[in-house]
N, CA and C atoms as a LAMMPS dump frame, in Angstrom:
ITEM: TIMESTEP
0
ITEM: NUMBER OF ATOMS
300
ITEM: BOX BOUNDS ff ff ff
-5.0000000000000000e+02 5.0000000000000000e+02
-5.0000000000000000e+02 5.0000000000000000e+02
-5.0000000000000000e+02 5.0000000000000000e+02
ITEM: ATOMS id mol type element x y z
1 1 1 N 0.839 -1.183 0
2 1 2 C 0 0 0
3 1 3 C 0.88 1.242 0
4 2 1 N 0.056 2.064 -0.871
5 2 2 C 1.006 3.657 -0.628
6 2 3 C 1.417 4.544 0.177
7 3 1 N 2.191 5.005 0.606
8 3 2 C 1.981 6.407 1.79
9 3 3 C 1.67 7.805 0.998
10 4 1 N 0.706 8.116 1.657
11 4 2 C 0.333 9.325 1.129
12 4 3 C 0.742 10.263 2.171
13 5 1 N 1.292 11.822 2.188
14 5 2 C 1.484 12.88 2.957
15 5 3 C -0.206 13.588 2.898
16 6 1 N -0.743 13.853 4.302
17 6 2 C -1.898 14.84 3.992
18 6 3 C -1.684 15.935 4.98
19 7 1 N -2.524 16.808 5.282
20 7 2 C -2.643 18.08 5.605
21 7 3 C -3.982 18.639 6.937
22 8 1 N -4.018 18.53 7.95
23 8 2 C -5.165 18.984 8.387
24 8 3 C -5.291 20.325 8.53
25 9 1 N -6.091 21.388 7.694
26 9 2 C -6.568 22.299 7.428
27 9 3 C -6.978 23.131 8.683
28 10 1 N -7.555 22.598 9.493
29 10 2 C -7.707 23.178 10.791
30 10 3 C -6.73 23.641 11.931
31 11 1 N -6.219 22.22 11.645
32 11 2 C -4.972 22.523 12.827
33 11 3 C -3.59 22.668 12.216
34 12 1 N -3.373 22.356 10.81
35 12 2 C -2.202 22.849 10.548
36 12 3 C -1.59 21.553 10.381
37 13 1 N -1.671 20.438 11.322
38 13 2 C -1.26 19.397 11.53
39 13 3 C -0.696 18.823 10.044
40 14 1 N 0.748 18.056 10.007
41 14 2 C 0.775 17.178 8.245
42 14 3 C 0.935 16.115 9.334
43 15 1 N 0.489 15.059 8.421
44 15 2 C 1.027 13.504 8.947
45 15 3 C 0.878 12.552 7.669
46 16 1 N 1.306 11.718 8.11
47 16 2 C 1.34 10.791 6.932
48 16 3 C 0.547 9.125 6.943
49 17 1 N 0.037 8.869 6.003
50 17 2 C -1.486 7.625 6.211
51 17 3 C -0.859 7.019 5.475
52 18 1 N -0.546 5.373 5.698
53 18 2 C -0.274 4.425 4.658
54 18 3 C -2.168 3.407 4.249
55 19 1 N -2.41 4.399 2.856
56 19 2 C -3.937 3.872 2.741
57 19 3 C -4.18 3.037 1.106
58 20 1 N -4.942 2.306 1.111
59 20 2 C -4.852 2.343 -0.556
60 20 3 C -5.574 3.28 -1.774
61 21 1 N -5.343 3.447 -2.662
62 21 2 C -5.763 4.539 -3.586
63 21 3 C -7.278 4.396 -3.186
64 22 1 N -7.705 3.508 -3.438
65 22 2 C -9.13 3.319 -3.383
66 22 3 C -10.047 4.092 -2.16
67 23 1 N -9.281 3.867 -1.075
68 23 2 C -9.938 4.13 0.745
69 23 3 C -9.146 5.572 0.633
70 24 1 N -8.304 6.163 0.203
71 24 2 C -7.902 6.843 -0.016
72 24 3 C -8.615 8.415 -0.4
73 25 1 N -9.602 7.955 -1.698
74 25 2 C -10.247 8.815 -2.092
75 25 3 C -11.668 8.825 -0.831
76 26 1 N -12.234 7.615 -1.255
77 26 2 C -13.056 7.72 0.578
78 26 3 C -12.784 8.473 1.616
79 27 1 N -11.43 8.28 2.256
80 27 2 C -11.143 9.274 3.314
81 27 3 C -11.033 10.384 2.998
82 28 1 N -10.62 11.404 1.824
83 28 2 C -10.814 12.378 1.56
84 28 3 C -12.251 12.776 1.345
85 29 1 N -13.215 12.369 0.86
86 29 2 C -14.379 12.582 0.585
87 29 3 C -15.496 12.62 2.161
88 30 1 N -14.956 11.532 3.238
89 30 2 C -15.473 11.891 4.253
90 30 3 C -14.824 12.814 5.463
91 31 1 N -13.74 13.636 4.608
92 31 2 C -13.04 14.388 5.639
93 31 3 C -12.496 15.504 5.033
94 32 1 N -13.607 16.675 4.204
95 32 2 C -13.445 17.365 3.402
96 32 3 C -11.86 18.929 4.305
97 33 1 N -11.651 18.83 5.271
98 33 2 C -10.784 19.402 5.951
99 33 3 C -9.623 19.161 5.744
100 34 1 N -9.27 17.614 5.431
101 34 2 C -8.05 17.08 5.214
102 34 3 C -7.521 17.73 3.652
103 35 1 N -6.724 18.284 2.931
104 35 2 C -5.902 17.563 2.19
105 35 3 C -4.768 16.675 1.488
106 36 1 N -4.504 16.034 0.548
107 36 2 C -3.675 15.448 0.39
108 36 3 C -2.333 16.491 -0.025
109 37 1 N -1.129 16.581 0.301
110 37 2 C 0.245 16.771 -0.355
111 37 3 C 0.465 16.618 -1.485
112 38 1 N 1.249 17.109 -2.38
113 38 2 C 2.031 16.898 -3.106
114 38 3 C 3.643 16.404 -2.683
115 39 1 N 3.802 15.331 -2.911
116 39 2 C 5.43 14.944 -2.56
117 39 3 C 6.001 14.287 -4.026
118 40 1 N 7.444 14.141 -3.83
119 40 2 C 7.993 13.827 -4.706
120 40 3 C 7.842 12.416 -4.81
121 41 1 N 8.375 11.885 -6.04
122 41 2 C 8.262 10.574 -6.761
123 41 3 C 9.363 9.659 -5.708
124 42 1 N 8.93 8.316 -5.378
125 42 2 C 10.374 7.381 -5.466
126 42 3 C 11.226 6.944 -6.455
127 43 1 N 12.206 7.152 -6.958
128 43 2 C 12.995 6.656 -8.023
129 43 3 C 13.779 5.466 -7.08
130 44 1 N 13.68 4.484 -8.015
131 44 2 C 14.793 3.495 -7.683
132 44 3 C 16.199 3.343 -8.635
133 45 1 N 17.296 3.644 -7.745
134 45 2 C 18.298 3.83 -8.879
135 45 3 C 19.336 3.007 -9.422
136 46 1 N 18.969 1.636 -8.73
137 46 2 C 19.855 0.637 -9.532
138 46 3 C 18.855 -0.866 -8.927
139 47 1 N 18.6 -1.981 -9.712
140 47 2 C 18.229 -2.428 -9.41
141 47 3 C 18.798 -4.127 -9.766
142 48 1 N 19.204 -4.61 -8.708
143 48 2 C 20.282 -6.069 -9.172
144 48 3 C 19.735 -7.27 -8.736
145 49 1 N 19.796 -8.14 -9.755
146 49 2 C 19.788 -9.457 -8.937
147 49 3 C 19.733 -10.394 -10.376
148 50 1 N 19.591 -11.708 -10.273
149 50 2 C 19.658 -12.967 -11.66
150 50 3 C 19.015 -12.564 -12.626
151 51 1 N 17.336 -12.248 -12.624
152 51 2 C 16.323 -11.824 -13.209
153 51 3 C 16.327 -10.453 -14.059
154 52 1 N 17.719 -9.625 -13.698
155 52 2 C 18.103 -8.245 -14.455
156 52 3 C 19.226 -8.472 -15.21
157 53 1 N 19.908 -9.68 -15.194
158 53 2 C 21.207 -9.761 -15.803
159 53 3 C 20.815 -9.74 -17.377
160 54 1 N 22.177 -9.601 -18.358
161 54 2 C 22.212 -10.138 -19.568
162 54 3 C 21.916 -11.584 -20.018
163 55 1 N 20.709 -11.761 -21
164 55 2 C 21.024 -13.224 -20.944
165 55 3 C 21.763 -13.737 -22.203
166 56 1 N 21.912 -14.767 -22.883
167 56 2 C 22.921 -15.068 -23.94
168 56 3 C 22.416 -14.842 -25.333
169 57 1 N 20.88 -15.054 -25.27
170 57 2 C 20.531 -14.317 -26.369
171 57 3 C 20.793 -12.693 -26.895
172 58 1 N 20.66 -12.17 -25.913
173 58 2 C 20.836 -10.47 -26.415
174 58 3 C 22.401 -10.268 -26.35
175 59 1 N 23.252 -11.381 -25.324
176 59 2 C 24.397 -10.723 -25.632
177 59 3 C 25.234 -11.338 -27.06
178 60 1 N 24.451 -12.531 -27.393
179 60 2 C 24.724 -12.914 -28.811
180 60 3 C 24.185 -12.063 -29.605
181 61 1 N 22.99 -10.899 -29.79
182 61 2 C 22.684 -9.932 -30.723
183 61 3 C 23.308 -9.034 -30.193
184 62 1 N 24.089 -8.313 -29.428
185 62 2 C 24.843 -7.187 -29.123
186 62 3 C 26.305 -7.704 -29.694
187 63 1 N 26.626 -9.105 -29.805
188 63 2 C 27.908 -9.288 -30.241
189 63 3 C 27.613 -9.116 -32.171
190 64 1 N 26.549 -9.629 -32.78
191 64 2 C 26.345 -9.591 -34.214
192 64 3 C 25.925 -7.706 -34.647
193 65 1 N 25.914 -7.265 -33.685
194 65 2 C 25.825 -6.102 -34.106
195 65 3 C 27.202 -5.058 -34.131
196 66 1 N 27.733 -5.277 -32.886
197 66 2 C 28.723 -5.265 -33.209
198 66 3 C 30.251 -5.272 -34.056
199 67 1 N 29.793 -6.832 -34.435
200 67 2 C 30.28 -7.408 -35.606
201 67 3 C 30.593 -6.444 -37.067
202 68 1 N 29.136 -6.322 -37.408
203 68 2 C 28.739 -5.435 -38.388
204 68 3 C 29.05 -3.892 -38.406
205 69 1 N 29.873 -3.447 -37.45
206 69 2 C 30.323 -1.84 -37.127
207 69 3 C 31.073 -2.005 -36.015
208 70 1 N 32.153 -2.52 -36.149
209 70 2 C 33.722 -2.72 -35.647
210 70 3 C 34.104 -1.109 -35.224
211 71 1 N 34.021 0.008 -35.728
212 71 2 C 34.693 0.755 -35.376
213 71 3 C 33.614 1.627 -33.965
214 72 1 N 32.733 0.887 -33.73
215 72 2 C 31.354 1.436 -33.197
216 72 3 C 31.861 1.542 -31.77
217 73 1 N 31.529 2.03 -30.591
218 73 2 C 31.529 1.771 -29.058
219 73 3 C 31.202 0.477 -28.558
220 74 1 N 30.274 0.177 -29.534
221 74 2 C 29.758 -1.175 -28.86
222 74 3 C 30.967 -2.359 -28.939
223 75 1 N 31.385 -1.786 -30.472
224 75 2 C 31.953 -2.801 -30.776
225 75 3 C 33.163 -3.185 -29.703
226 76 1 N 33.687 -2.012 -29.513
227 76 2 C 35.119 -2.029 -28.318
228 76 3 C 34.618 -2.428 -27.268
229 77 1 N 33.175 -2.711 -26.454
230 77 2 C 32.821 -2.64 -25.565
231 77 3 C 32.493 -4.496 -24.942
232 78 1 N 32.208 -4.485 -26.638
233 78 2 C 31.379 -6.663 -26.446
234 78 3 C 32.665 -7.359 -26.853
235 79 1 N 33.35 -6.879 -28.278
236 79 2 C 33.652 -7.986 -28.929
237 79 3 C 35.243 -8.209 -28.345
238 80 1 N 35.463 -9.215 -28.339
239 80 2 C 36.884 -9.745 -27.708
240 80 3 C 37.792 -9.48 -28.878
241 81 1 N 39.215 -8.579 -28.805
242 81 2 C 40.021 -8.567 -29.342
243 81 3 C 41.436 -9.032 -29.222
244 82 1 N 42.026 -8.991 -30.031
245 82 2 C 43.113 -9.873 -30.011
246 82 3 C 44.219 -8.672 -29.423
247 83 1 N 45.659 -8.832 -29.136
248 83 2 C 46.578 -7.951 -28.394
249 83 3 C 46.864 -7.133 -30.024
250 84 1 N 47.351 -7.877 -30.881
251 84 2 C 47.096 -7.197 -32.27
252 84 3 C 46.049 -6.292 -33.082
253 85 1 N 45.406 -6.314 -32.563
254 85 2 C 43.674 -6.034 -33.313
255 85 3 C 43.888 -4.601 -32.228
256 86 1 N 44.089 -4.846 -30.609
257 86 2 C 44.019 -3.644 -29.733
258 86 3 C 44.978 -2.53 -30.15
259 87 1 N 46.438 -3.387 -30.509
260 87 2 C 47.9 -2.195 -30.808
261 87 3 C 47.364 -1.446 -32.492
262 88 1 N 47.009 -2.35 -33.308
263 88 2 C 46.527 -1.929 -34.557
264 88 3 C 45.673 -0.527 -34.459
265 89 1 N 44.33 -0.879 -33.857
266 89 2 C 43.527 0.412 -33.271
267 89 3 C 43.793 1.475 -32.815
268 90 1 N 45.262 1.63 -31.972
269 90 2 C 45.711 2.414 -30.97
270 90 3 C 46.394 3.267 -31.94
271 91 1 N 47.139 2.678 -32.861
272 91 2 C 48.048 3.383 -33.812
273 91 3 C 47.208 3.988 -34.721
274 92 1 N 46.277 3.355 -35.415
275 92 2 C 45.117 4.131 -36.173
276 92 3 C 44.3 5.479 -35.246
277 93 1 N 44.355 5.181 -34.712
278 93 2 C 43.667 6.453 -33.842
279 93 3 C 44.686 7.884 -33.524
280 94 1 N 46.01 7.629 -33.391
281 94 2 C 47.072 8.219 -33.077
282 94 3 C 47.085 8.628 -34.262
283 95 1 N 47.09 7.892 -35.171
284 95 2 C 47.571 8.734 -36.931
285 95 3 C 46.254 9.275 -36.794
286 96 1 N 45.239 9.452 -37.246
287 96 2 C 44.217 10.045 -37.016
288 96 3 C 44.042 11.532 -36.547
289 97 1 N 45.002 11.103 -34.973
290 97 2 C 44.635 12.475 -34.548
291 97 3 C 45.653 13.31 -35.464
292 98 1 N 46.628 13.054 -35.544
293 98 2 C 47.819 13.673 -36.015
294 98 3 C 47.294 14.661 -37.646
295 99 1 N 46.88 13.729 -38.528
296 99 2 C 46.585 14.071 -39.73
297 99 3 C 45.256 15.14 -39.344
298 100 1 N 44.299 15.542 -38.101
299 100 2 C 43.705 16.603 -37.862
300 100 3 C 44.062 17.677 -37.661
């Protein structure tokens, strides 16, 4: 059930009701004195466990995409390179900057 912040109008009083939406609007309707708050949202900002991981299907389509645009972020990010393939890159990038 939710917590809602409300307001008693009379006395000034805030407190806070854990009610459901439903009884919610009820209690406001039989307690025209009260109002409800405005409060901010809960964000949840990371959320972990088996059920959130990568599974082998998508990381087999993140590796074929990859594949297909080698010079991409992704690509440096999934696909396994060789110590050659890494020094090759490093030097291409260096000439690169140079010739700017």
């Amino acid at each position: 059930m939710p917590t809602y912040d409300f307001k008693n109008q009379r006395t000034g009083k805030i407190f806070e009701k854990m009610i459901s939406i439903s009884d919610k609007q009820k209690y406001l309707d039989d307690n025209p004195h009260i109002v409800q708050l405005v409060s901010g949202i809960n964000i949840v900002s990371g959320v972990s466990g088996k059920s959130y991981r990568q599974d082998s299907g998508w990381k087999d389509n993140l590796s074929r995409i990859a594949e297909a645009h080698p010079n991409s972020n992704l690509a440096k990010n999934t696909l396994k390179r060789s110590v050659k393939e890494v020094k090759t890159a490093e030097v291409l990038k260096k000439h690169r900057r140079r010739v700017k």
